[in-house]
N, CA and C atoms of all chains as a GROMACS GRO file, in nm:
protein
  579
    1UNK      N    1  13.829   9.563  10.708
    1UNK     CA    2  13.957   9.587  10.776
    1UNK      C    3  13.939   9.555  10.924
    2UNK      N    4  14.015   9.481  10.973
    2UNK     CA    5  14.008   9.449  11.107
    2UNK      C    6  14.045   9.532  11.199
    3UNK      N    7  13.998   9.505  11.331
    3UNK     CA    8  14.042   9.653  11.448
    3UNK      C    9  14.190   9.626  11.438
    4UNK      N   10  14.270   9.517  11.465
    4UNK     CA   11  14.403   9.523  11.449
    4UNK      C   12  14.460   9.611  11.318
    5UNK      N   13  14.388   9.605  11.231
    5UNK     CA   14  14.475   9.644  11.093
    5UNK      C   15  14.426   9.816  11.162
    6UNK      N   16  14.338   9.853  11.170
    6UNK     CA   17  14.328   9.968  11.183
    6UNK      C   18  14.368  10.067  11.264
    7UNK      N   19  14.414   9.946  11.384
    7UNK     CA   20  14.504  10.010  11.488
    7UNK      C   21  14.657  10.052  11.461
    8UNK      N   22  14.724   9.910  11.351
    8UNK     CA   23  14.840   9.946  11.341
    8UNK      C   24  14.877  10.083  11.209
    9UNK      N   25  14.759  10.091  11.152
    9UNK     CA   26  14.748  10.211  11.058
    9UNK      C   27  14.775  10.339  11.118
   10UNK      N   28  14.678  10.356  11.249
   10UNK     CA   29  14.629  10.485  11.336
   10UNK      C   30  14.758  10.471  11.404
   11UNK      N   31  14.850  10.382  11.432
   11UNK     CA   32  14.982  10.386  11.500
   11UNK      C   33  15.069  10.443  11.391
   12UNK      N   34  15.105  10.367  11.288
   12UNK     CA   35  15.202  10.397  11.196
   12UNK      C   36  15.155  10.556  11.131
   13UNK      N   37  15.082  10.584  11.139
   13UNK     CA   38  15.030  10.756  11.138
   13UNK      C   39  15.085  10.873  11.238
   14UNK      N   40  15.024  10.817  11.311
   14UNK     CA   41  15.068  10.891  11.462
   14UNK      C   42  15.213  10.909  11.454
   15UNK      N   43  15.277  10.800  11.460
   15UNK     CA   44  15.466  10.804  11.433
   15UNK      C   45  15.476  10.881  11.369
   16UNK      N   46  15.467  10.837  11.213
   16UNK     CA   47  15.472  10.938  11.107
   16UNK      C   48  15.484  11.096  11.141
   17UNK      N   49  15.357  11.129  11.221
   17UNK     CA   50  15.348  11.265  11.249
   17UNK      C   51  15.439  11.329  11.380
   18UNK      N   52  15.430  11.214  11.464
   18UNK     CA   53  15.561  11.261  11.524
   18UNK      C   54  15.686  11.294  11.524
   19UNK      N   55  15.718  11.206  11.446
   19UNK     CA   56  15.882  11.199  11.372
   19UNK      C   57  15.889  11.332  11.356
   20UNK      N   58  15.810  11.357  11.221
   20UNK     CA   59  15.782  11.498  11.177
   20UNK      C   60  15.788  11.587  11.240
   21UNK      N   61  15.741  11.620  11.339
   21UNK     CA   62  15.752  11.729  11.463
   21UNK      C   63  15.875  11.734  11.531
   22UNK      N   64  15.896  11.622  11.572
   22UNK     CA   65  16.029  11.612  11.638
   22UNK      C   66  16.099  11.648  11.564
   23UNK      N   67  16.143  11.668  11.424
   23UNK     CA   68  16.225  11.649  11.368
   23UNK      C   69  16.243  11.792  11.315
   24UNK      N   70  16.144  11.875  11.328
   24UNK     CA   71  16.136  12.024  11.282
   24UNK      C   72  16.143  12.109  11.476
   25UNK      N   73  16.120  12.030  11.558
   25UNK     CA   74  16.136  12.074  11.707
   25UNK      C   75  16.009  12.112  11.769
   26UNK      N   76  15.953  12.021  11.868
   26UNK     CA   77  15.825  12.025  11.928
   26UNK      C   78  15.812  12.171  12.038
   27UNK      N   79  15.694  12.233  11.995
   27UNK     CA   80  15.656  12.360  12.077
   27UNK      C   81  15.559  12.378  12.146
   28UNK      N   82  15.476  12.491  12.171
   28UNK     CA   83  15.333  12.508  12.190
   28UNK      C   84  15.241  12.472  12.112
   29UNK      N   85  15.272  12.526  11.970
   29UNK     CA   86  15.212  12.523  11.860
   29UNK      C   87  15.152  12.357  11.831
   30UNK      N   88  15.264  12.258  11.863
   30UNK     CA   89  15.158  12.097  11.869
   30UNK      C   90  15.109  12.122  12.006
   31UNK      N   91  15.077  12.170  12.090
   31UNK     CA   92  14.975  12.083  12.184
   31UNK      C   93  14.854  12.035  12.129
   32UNK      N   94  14.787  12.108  12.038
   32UNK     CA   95  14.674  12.012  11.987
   32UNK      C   96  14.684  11.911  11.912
   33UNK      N   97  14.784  11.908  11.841
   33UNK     CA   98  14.828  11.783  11.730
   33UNK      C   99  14.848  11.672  11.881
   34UNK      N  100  14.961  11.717  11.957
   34UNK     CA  101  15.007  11.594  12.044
   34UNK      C  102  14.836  11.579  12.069
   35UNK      N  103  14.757  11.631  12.182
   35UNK     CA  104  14.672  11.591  12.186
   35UNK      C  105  14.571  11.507  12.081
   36UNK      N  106  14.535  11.556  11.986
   36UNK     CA  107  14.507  11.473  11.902
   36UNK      C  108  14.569  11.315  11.848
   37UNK      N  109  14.686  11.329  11.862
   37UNK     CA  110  14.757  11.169  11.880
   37UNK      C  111  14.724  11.117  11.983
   38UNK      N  112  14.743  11.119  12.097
   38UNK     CA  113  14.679  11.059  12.218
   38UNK      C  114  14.607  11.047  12.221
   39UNK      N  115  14.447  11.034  12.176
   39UNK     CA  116  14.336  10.998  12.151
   39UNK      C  117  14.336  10.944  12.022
   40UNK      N  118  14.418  10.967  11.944
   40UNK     CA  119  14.397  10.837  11.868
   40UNK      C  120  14.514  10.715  11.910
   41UNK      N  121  14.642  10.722  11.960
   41UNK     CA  122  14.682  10.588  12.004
   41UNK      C  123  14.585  10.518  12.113
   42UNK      N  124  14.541  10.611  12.202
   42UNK     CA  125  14.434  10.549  12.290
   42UNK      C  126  14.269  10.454  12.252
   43UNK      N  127  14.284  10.543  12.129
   43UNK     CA  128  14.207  10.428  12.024
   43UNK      C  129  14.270  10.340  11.978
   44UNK      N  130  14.367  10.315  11.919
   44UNK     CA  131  14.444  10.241  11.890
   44UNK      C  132  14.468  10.073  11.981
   45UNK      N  133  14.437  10.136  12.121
   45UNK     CA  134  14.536  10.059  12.228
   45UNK      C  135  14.396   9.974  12.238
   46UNK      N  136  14.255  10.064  12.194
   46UNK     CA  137  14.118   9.954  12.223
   46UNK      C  138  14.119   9.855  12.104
   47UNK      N  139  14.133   9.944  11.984
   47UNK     CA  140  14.120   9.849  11.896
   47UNK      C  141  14.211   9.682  11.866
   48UNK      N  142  14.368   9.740  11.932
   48UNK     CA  143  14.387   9.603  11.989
   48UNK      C  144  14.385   9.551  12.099
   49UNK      N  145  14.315   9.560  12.138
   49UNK     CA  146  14.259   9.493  12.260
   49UNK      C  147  14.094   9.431  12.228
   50UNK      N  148  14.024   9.463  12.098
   50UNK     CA  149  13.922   9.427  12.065
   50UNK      C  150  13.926   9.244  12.067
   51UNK      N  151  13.863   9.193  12.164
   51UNK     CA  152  13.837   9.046  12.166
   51UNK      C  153  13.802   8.964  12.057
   52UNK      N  154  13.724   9.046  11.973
   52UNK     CA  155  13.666   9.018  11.822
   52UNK      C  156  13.722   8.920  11.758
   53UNK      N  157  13.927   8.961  11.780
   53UNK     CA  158  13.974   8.869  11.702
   53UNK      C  159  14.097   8.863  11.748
   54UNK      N  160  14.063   8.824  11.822
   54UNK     CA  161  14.164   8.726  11.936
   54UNK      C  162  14.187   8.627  11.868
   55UNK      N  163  14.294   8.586  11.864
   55UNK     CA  164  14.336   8.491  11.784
   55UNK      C  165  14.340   8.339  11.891
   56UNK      N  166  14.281   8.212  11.841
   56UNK     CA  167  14.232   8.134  11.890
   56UNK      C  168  14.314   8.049  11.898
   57UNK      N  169  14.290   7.970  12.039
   57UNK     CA  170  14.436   7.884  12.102
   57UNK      C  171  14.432   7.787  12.020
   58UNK      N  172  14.513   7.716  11.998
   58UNK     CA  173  14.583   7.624  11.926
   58UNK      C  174  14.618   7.494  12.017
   59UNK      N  175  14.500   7.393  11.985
   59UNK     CA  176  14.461   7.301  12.078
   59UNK      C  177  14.607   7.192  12.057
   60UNK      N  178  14.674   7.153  12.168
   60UNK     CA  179  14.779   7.068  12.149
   60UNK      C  180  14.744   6.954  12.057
   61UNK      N  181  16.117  12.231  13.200
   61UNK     CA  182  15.960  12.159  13.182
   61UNK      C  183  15.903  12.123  13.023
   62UNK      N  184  15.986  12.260  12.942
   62UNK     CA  185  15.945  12.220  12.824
   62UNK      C  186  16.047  12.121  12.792
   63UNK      N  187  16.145  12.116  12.782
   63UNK     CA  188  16.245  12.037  12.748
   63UNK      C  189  16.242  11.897  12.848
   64UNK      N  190  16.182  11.870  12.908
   64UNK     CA  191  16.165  11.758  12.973
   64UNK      C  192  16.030  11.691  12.901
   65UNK      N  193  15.943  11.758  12.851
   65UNK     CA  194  15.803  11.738  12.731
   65UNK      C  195  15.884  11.672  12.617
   66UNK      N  196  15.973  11.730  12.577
   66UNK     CA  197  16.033  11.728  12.447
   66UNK      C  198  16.117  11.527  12.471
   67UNK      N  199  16.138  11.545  12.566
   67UNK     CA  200  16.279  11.459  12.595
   67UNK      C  201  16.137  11.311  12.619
   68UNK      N  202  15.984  11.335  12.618
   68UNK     CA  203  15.943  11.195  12.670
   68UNK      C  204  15.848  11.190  12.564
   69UNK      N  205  15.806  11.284  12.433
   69UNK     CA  206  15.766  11.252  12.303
   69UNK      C  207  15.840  11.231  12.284
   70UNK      N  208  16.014  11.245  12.268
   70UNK     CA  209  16.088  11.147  12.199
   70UNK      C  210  16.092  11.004  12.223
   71UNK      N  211  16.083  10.985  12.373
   71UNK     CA  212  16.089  10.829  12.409
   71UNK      C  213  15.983  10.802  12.315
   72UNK      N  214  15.885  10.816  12.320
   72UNK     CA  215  15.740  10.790  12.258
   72UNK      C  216  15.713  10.725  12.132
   73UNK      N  217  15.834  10.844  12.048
   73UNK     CA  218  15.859  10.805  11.912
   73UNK      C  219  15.956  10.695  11.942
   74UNK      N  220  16.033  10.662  12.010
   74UNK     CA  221  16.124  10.538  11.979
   74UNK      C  222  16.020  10.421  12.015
   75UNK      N  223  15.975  10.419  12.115
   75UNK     CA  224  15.896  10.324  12.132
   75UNK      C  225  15.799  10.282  12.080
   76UNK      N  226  15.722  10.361  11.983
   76UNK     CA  227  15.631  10.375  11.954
   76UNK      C  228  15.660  10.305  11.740
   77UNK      N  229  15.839  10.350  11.755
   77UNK     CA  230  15.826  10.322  11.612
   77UNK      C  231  15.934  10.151  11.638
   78UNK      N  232  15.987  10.143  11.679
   78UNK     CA  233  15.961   9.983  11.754
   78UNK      C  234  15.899   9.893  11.802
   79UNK      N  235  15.724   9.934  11.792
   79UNK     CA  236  15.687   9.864  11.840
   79UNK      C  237  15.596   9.865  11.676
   80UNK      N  238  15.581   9.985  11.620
   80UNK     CA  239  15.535   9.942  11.499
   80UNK      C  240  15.625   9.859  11.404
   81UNK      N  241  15.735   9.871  11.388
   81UNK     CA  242  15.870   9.785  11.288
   81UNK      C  243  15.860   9.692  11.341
   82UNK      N  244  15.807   9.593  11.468
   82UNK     CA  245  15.810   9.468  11.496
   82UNK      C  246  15.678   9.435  11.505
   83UNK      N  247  15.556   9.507  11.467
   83UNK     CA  248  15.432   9.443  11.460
   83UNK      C  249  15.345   9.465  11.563
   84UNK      N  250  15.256   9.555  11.554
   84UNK     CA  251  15.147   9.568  11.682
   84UNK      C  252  15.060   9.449  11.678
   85UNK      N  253  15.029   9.412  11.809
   85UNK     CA  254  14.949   9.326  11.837
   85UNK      C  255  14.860   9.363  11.965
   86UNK      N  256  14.769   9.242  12.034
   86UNK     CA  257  14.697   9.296  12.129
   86UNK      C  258  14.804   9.304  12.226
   87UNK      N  259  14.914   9.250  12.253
   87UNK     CA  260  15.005   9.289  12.357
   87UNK      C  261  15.044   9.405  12.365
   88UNK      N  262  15.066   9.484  12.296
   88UNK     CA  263  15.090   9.597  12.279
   88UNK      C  264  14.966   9.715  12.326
   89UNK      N  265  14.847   9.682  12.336
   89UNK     CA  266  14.750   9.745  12.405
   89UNK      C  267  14.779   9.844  12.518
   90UNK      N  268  14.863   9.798  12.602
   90UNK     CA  269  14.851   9.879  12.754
   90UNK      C  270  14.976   9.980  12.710
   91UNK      N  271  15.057   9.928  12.655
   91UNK     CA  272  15.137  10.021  12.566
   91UNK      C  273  15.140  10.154  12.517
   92UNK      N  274  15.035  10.097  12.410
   92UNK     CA  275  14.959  10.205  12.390
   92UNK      C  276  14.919  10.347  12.407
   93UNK      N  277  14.809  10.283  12.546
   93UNK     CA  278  14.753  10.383  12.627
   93UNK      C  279  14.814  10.450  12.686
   94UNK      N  280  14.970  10.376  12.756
   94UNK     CA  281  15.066  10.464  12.789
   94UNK      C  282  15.131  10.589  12.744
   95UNK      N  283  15.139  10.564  12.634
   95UNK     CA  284  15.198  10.644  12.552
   95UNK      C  285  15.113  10.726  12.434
   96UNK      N  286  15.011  10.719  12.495
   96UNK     CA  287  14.898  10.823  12.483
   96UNK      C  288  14.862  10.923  12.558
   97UNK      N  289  14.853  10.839  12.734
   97UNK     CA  290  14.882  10.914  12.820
   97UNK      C  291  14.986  11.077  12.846
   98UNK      N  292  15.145  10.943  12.788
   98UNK     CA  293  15.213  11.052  12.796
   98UNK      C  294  15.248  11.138  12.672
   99UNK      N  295  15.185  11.135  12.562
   99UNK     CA  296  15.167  11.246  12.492
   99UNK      C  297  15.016  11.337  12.541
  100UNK      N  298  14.960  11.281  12.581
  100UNK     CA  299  14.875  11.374  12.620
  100UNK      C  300  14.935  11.471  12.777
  101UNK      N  301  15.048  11.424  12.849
  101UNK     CA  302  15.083  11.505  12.906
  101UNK      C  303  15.196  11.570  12.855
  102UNK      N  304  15.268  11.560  12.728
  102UNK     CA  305  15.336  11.652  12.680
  102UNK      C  306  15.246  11.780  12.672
  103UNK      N  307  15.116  11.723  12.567
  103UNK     CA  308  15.044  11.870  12.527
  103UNK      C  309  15.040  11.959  12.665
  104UNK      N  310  14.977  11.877  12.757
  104UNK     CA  311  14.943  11.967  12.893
  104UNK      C  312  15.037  12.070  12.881
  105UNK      N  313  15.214  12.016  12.901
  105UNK     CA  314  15.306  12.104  12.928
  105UNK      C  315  15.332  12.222  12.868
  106UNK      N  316  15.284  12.165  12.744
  106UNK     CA  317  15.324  12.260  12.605
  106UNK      C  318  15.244  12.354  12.607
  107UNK      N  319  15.091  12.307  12.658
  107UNK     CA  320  15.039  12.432  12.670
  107UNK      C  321  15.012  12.492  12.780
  108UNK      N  322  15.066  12.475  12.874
  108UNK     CA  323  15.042  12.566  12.982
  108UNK      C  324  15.191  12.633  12.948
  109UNK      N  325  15.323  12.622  12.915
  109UNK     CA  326  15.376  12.698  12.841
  109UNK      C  327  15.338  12.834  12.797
  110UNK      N  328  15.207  12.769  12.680
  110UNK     CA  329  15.144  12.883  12.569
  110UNK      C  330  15.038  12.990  12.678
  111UNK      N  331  15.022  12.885  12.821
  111UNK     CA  332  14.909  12.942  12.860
  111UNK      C  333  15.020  13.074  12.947
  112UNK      N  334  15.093  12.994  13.017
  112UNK     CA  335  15.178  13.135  13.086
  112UNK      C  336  15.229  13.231  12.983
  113UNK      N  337  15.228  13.212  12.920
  113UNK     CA  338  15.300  13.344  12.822
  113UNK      C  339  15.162  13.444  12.745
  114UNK      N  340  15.044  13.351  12.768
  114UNK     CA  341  14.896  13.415  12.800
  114UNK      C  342  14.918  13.512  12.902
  115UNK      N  343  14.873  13.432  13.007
  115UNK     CA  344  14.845  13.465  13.151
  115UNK      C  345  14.948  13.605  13.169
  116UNK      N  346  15.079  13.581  13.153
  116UNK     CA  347  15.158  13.663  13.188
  116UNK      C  348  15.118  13.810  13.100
  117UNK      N  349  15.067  13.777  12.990
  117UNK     CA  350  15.068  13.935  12.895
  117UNK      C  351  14.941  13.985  12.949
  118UNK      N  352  14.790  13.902  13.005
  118UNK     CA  353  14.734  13.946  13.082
  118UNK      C  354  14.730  14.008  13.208
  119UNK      N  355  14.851  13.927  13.265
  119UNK     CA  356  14.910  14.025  13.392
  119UNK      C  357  14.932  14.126  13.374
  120UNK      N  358  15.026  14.161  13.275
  120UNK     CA  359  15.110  14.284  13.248
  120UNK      C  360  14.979  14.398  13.245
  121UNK      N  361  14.900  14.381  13.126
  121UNK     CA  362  14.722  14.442  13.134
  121UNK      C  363  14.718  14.494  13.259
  122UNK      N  364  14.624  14.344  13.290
  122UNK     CA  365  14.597  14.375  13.480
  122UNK      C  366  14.680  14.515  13.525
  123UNK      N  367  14.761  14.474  13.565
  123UNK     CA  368  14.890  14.564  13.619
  123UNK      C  369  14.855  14.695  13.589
  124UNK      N  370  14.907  14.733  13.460
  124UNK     CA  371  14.902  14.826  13.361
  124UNK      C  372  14.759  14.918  13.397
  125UNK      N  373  14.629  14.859  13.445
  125UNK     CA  374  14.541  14.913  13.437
  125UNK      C  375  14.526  14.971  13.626
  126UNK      N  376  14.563  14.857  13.678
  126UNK     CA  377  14.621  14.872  13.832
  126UNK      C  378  14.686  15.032  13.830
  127UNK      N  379  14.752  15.057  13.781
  127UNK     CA  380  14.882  15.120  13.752
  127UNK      C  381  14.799  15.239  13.770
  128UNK      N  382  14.725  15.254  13.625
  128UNK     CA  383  14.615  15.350  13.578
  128UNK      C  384  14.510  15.410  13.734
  129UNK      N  385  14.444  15.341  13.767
  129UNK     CA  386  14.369  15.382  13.833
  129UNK      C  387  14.446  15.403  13.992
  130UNK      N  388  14.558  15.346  14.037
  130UNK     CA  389  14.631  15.412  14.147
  130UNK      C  390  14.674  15.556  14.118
  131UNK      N  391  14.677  15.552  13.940
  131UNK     CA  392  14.724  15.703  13.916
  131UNK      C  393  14.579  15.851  14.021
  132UNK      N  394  14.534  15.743  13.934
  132UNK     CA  395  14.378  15.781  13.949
  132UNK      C  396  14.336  15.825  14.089
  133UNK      N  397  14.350  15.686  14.177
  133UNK     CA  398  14.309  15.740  14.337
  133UNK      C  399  14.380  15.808  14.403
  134UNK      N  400  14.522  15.829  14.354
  134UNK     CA  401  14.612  15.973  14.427
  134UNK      C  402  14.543  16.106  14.344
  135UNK      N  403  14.503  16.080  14.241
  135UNK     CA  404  14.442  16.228  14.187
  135UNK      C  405  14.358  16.283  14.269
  136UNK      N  406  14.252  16.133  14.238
  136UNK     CA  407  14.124  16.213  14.349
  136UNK      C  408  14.126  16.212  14.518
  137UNK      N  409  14.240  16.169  14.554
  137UNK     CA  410  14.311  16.175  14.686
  137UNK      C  411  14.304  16.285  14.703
  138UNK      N  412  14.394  16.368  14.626
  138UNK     CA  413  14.482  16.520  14.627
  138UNK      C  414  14.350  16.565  14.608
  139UNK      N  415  14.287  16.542  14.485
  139UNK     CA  416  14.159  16.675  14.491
  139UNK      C  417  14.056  16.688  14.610
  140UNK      N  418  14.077  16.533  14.676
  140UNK     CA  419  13.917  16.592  14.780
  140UNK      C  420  14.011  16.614  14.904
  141UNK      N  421  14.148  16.606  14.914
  141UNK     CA  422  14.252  16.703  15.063
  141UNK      C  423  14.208  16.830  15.005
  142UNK      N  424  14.246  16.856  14.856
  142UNK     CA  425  14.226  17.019  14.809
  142UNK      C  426  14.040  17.092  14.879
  143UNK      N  427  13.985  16.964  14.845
  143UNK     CA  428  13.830  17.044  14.866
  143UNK      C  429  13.804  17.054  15.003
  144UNK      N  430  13.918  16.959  15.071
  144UNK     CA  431  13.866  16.925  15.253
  144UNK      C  432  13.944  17.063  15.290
  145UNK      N  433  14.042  17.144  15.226
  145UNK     CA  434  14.140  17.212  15.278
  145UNK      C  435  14.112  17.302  15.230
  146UNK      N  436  13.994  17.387  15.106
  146UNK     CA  437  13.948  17.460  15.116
  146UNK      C  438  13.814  17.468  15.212
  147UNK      N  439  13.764  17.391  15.211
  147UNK     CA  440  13.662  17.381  15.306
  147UNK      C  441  13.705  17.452  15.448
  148UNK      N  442  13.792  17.382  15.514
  148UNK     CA  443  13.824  17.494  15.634
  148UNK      C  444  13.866  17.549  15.635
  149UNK      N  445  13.884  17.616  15.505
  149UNK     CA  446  13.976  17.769  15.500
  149UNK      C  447  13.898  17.856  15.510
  150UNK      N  448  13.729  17.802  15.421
  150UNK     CA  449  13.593  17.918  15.435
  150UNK      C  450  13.559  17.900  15.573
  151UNK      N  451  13.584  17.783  15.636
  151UNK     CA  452  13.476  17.762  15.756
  151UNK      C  453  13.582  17.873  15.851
  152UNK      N  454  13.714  17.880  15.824
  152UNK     CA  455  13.796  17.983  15.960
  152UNK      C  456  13.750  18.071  15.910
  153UNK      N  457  13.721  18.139  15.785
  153UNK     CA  458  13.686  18.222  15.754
  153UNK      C  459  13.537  18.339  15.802
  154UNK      N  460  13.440  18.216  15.800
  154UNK     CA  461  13.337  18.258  15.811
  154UNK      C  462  13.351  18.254  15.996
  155UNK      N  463  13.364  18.177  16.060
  155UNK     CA  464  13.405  18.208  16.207
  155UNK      C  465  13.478  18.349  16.232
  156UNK      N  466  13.583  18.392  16.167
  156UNK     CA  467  13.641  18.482  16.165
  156UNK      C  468  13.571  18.607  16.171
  157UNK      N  469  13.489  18.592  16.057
  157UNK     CA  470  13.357  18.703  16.031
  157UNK      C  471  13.280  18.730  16.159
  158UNK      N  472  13.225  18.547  16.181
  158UNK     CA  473  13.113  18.576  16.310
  158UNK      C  474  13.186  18.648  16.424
  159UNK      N  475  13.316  18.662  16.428
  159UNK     CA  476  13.364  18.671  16.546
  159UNK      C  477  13.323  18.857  16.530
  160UNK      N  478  13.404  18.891  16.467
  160UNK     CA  479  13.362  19.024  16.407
  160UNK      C  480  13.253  19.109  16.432
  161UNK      N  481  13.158  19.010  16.363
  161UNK     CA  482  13.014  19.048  16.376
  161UNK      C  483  12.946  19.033  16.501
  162UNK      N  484  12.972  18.956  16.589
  162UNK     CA  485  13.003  18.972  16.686
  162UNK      C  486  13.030  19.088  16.805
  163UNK      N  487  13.150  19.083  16.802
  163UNK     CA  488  13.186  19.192  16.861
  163UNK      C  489  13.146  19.340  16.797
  164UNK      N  490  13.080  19.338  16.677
  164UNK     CA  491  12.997  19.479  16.643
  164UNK      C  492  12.914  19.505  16.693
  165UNK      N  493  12.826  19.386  16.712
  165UNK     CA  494  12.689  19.377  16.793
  165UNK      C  495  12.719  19.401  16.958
  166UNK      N  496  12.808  19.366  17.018
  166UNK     CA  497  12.819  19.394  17.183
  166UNK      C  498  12.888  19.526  17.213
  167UNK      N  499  12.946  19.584  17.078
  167UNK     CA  500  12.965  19.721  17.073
  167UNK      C  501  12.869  19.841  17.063
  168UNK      N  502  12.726  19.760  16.985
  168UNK     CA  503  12.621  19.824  16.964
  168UNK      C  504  12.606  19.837  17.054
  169UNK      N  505  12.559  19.718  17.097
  169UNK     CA  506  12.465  19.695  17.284
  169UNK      C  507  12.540  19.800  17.362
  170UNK      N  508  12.644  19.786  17.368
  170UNK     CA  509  12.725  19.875  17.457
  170UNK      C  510  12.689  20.014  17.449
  171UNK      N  511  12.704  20.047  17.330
  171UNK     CA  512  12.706  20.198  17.343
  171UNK      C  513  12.513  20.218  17.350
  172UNK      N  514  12.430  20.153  17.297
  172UNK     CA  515  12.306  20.163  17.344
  172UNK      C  516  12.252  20.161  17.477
  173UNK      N  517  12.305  20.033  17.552
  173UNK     CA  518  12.283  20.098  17.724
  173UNK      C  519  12.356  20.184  17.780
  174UNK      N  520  12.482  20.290  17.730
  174UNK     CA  521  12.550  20.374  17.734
  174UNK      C  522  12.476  20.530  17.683
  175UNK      N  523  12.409  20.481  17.588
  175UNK     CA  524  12.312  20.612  17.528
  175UNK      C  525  12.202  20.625  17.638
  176UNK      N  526  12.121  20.487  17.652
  176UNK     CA  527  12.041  20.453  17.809
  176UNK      C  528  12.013  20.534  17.905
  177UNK      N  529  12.126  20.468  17.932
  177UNK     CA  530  12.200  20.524  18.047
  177UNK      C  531  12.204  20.687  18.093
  178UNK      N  532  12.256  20.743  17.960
  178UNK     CA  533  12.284  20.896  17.990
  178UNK      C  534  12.118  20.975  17.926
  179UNK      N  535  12.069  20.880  17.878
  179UNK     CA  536  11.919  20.964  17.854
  179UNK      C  537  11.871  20.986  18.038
  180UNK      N  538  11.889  20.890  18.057
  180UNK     CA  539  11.803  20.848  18.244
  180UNK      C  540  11.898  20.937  18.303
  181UNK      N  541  11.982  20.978  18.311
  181UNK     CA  542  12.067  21.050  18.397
  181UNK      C  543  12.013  21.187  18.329
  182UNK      N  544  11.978  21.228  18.242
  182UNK     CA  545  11.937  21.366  18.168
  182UNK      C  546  11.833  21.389  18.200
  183UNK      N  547  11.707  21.294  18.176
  183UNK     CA  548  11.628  21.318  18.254
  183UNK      C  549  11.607  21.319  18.416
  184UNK      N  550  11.655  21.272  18.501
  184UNK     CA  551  11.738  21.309  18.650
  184UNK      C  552  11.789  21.446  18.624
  185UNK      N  553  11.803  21.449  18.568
  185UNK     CA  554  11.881  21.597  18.600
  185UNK      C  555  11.784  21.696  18.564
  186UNK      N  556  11.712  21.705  18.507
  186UNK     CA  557  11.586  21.787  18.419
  186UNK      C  558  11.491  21.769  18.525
  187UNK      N  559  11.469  21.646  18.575
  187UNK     CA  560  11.391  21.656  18.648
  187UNK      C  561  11.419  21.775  18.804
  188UNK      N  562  11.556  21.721  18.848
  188UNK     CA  563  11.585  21.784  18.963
  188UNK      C  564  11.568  21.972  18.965
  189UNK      N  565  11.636  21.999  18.804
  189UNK     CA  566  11.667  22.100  18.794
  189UNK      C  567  11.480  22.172  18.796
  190UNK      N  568  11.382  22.099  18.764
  190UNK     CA  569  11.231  22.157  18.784
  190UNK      C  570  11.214  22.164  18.936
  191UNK      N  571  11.235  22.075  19.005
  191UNK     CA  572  11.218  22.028  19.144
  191UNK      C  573  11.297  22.193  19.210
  192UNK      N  574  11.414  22.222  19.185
  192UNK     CA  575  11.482  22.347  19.207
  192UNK      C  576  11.441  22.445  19.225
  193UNK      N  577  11.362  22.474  19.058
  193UNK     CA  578  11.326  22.595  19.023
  193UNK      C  579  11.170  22.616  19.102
   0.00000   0.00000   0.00000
């Protein structure tokens, strides 16, 4: 699985769980969940940004 | 403050689920982090929230125990005025006495060089009255 695929997984998760919260009304009670999302979109944001697989220019 | 938390995880989720429905890529990177950032400063809010409503029931404690022991230092306020205020009630007291005792003793003296006195004049007179005869 590529860092991209795994990033947009750890994204489409994160949402997921947000929605969810939002949707029942955000309190005290997530500060650790929020926190815990923010370290993983912040993973997220490396894994695409991983050079690995940069997708390669396309010589005219 | 909380409701201003609330109002920029929502941006978060819009942006966040727009940017997944159109496809993350590496452009989306700084993105990201942004919005990592600012869920990580929701939590902050959220919990310093949880933390003042801590803090505050600890105050109340604090306080509460504050409370307690001011009870406390007017007690032992009052008791050591009580012990300072019996204290010079014995000390007038015992002055009172010395004074007394005192004046018993210069009453003694008194009437002792008064007894003295009239012994030496008795004998003067005993004497004269031999000198006479």
């Amino acid at each position: 699985m590529s860092p991209q695929n795994v990033a947009r997984s750890v994204a489409e998760s994160v949402r997921a769980e947000l929605d969810e919260a939002l949707a029942f009304g955000l309190d005290a009670s997530h500060a650790d969940k929020l926190r815990l999302w923010a370290r993983r979109l912040a993973f997220a944001a490396t894994a695409l940004d991983d050079p690995r697989f940069t997708l390669p220019e396309v010589s005219p | 403050m909380i409701a201003f938390a609330r109002q920029l995880a929502e941006s978060v989720r819009l942006e966040l689920g727009q940017a997944c429905d159109f496809g993350l890529d590496a452009r989306h990177a700084p993105s990201l982090a942004r919005w990592a950032q600012q869920l990580a400063a929701v939590a902050a809010v959220l919990s310093c929230g949880r933390l003042v409503i801590a803090d505050r029931a600890r105050l109340v404690r604090a306080l509460r125990r504050l409370v307690v022991r001011k009870h406390e230092a007017v007690e032992s306020a009052c008791l050591a005025h009580e012990l300072a205020r019996a204290r010079e009630l014995e000390r007038d007291d015992l002055r009172a006495r010395l004074i007394v005792v005192r004046a018993d003793r210069d009453e003694c003296v008194a009437e002792r060089d008064a007894a003295i006195g009239d012994a030496r004049r008795w004998r003067e007179h005993v004497a004269a009255c031999e000198v006479a005869a």
